[in-house]
C-alpha positions in Angstrom: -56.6 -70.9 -94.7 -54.1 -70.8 -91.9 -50.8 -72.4 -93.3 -50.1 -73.9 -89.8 -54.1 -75.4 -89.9 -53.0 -76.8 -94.0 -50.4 -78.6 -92.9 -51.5 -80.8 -90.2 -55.3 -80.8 -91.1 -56.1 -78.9 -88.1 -54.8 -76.9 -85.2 -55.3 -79.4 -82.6 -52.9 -82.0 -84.7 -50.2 -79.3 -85.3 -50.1 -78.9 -81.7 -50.3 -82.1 -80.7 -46.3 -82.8 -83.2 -45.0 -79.7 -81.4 -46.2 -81.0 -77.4 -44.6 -84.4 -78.5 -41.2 -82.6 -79.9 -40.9 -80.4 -77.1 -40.9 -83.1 -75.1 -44.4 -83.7 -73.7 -47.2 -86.8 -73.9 -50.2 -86.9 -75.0 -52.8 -88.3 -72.7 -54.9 -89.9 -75.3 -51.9 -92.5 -75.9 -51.3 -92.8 -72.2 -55.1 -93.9 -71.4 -56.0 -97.7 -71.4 -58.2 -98.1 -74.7 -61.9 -98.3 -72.9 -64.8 -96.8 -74.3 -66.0 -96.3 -70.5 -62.8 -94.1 -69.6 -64.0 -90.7 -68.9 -62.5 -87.6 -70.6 -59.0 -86.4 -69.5 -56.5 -83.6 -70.1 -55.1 -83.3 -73.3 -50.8 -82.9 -72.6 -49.0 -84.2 -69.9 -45.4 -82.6 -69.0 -44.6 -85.6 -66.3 -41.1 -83.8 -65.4 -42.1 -80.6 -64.6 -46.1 -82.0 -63.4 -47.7 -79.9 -65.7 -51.3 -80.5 -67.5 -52.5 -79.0 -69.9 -56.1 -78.8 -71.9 -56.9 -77.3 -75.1 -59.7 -75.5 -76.3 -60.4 -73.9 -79.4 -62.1 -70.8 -80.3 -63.1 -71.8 -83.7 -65.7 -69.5 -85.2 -67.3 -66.2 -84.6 -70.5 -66.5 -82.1 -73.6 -66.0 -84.1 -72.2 -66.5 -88.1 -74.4 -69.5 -88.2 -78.1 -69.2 -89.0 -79.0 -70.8 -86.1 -76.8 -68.9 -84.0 -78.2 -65.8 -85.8 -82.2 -66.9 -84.7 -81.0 -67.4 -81.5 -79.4 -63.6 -80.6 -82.5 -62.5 -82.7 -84.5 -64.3 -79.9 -82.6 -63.2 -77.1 -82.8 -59.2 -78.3 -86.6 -59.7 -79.1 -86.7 -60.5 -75.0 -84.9 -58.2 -74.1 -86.7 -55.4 -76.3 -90.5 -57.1 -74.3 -88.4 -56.1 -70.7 -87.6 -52.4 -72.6 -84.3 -53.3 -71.8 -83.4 -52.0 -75.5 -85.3 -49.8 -78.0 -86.6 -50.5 -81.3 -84.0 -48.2 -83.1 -81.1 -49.8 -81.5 -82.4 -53.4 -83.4 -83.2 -51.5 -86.4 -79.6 -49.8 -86.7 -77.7 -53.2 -85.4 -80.0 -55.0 -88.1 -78.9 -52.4 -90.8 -75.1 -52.8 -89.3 -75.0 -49.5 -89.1 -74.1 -49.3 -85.0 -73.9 -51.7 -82.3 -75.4 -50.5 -78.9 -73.7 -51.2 -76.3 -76.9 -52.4 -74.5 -77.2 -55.2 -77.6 -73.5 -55.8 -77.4 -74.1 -56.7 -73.4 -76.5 -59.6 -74.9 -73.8 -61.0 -77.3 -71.2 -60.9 -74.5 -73.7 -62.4 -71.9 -73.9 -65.0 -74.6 -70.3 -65.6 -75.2 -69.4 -65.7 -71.4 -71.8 -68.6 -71.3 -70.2 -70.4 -74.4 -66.4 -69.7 -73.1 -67.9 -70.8 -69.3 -69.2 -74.5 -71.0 -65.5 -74.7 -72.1 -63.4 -73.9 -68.9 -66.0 -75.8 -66.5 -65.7 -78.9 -69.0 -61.4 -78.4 -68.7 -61.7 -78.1 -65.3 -62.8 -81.6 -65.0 -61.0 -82.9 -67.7 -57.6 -81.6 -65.6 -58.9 -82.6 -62.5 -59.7 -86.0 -63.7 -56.0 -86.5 -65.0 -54.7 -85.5 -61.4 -56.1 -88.4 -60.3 -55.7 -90.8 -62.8 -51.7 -90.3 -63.2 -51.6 -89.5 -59.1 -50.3 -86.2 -59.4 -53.2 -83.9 -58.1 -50.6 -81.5 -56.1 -49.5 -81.0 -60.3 -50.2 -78.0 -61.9 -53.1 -77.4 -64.2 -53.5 -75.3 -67.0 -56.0 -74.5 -69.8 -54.4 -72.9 -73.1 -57.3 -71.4 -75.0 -55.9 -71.0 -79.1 -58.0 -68.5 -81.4 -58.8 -70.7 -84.5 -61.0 -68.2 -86.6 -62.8 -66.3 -84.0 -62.4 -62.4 -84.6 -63.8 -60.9 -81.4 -61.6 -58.7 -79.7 -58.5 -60.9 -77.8 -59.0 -58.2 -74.7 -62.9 -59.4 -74.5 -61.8 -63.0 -74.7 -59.1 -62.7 -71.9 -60.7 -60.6 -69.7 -64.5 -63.2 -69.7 -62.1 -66.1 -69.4 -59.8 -64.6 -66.4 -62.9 -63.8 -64.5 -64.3 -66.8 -64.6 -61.4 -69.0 -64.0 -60.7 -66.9 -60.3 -64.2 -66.7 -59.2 -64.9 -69.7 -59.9 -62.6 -72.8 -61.0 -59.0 -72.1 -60.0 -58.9 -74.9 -57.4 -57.8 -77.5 -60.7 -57.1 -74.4 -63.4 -54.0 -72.3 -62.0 -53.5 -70.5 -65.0 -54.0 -70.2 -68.7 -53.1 -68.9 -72.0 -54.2 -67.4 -74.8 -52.6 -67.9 -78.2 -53.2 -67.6 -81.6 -52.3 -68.7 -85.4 -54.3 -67.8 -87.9 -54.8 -64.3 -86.5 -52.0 -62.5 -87.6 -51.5 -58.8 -85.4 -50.1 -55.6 -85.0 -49.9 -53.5 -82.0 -49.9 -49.3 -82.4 -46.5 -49.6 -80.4 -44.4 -52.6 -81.8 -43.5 -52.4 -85.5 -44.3 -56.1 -87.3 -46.9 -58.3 -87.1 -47.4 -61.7 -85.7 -49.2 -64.2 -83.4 -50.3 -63.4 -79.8 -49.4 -65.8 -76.7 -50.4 -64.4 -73.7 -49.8 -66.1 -70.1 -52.0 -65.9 -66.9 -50.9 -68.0 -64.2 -51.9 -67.7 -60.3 -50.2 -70.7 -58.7 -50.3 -71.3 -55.2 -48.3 -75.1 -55.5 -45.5 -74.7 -52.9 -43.3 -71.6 -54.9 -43.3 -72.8 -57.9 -44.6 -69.5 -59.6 -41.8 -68.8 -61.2 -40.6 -72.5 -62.5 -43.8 -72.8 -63.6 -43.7 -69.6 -65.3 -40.8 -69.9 -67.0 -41.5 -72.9 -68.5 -44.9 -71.7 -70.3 -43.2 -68.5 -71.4 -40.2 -71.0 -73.2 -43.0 -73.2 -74.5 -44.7 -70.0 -76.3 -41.8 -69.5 -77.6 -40.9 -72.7 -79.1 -44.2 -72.7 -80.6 -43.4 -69.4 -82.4 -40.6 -71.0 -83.8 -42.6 -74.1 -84.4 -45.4 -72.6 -86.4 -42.5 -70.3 -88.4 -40.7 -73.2 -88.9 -43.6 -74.9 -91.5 -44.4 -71.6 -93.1 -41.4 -69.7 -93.7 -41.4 -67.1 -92.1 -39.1 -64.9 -89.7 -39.8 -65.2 -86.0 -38.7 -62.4 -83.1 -39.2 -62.7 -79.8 -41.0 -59.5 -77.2 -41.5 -60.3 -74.1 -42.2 -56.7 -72.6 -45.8 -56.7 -71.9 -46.9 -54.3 -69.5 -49.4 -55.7 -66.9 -51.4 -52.6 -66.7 -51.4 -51.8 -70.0 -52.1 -54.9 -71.8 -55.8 -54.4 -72.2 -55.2 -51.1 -74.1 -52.8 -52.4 -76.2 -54.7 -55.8 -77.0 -58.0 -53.4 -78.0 -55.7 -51.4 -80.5 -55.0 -54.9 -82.7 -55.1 -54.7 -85.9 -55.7 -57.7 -88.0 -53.1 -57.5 -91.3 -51.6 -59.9 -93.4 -48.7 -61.4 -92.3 -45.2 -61.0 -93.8 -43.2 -62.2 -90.4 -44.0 -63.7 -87.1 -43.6 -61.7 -83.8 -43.6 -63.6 -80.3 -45.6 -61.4 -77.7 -44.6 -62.7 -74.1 -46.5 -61.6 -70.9 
């Protein structure tokens, strides 16, 4: 188990002390207690107008029986269209290969589970804008990686996608983090936990405030989450833009012995 997850019970509650020592509020204690009050943001940075939801990735799609009879279902319709053969099912089955045809039906699936999540923040932000009177503030949806092992390029890329096509007008940028995934890279020697920024924002020029202050708050949380399970933190913050993709694909999942701060 995830020493950061034994600690506080749960990722969500660990996060929730290191938002409130760094300085931010939760929204759950700022809303009047009323059973009719519709869901809000989770974090509020009131100085810097800043807010922030968090969703969790918390299992692997399909590792559930249900989930299982479901994909079966899905690549039984798609075998009827002759969309994919019978040997492709038979070798996936076996898990001896993955086609990529039958790994398009997982990720369909997945795009639609990730989509539920950022529509639902979407509201949830917008919905705090109003509420505190802040709508020219800054949104932002901070997906962590609680236990699901797909790929972190797959993840990023479905949930970048989405977000610009279709629900940046409340969601101006977003990151993806980890804690109980513990990394390497083929190019940095050490492993440690991913935090990855995205962040689009048209509000008046402050990109680069904005910015900044995500890419300090990843790296207090670094020093947060190696501050309860002692273990060294070290800060990179050299991400290349048009590399990134290749170098999140050549992760390696290890045990960790220290904690590394990736920055983008």
């Amino acid at each position: 188990m995830d020493e950061t997850k034994q600690k506080f019970q749960s990722l969500e509650n660990g996060f929730n002390q290191f938002i409130k020592e760094f300085g931010g509020e939760l929204i759950s204690e700022l809303m009047p207690q009323s059973a009719n009050m519709p869901d809000n943001a989770d974090y509020l940075f009131r100085q810097q107008q800043i807010i922030v939801e968090l969703k969790c990735l918390e299992k692997d799609h399909y590792q559930t029986e249900d989930d299982y009879s479901e994909l079966i279902k899905r690549i039984k319709k798609e075998f009827k269209k002759g969309y994919v053969s019978e040997s492709e099912i038979t070798q996936w089955v076996n898990k001896q290969k993955t086609s990529e045809k039958i790994f398009s039906i997982i990720i369909s699936a997945l795009r639609r589970t990730i989509e539920d999540r950022i529509r639902q923040a979407k509201n949830q932000i917008a919905k705090s804008k109003e509420f505190f009177g802040i709508t020219d503030s800054v949104g932002f949806l901070f997906f962590a990686n609680d236990g699901n092992y797909f790929p972190p390029h797959i993840h990023i890329k479905i949930i970048q996608e989405l977000i610009l096509k279709k629900y940046s007008s409340d969601i101006n940028g977003f990151v993806y983090f980890t804690t109980d995934r513990f990394c390497e890279l083929s190019d940095i020697k050490g492993n440690g936990i991913l935090w990855l920024q995205y962040d689009w924002i048209n509000n008046q020029g402050r990109q680069q405030e904005v910015s900044d202050f995500i890419m300090k708050l990843g790296s207090k949380w670094a020093e947060f989450v190696c501050s309860h399970t002692d273990r060294q933190a070290t800060l990179i913050s050299d991400w290349n833009k048009e590399e990134v993709t290749e170098q999140l694909s050549s992760i390696k999942l290890v045990r960790p012995n220290q904690i590394i701060y990736w920055g983008y």
